[in-house]
C-alpha positions, 0 to 999 in steps of 0.5 A: 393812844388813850381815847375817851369816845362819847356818844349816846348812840350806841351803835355809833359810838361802837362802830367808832370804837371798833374802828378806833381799836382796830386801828390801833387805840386803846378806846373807852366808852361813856354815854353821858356827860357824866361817865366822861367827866368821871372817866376823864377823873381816872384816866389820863386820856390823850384826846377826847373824841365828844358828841355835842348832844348828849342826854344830861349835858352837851359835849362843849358842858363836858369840856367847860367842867373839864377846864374849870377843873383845871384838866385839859385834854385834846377834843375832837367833837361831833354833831347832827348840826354844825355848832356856832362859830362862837363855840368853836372859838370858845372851846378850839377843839382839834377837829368838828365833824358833822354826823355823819361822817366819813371814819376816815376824817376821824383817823385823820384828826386821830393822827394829827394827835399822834404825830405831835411830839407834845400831845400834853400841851397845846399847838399855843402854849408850844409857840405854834400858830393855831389854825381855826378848828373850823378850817380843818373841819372844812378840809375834811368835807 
């Protein structure tokens, strides 16, 4: 699987990275709204995984250009403080994980992408019935 990681600590975002790959992901890396939204431009990626706070825009910026661009790619995010219900609504990402967070809760949502036949499309537009991103984010304390 092809991962974009976004985050601004470095530290963090190669200790997910190392983890990533170690379990078998191909994984790149951007430390601003900016690099992702370029990287997302030339990669095909299969999800998303977006830190909220970044230093020239926020994760939810990122997936709002990313849509208005027409361009729609799975998300996992993560924050130091839990986001508004209202934005989870908004942008339904797969998973929100509030920092910090155990590596295991990432893997899981990671597999749930994984083991989905049509990662192209969303659970929606497949005919699924959606469960609230904010439901999974509770299953995973």
């Amino acid at each position: 699987m092809s991962i974009l990681l976004v985050d601004d600590e470095p530290r963090l975002r190669e200790a997910i990275a190392r983890s990533l790959t170690a379990h078998g992901h191909n994984v790149d890396q951007a430390e601003s709204c900016q690099e992702a939204v370029e990287a997302v431009g030339k990669v095909d990626y299969d999800l998303l995984c977006l830190d909220v706070n970044l230093p020239d825009a926020t994760g939810w910026d990122v997936l709002r250009r990313l849509r208005a661009e027409g361009r729609s790619v799975p998300a996992v995010v993560f924050s130091a403080v839990p986001p508004s219900a209202s934005r989870v609504r908004e942008f339904r990402p797969l998973g929100v994980l509030h920092k910090p967070f155990p590596i295991e809760a990432l893997l899981r949502l990671v597999r749930q992408v994984v083991g989905s036949p049509d990662r192209s499309r969303s659970r929606s537009e497949r005919g699924e019935q959606e469960e609230p991103a904010i439901a999974r984010w509770l299953e995973l304390d």
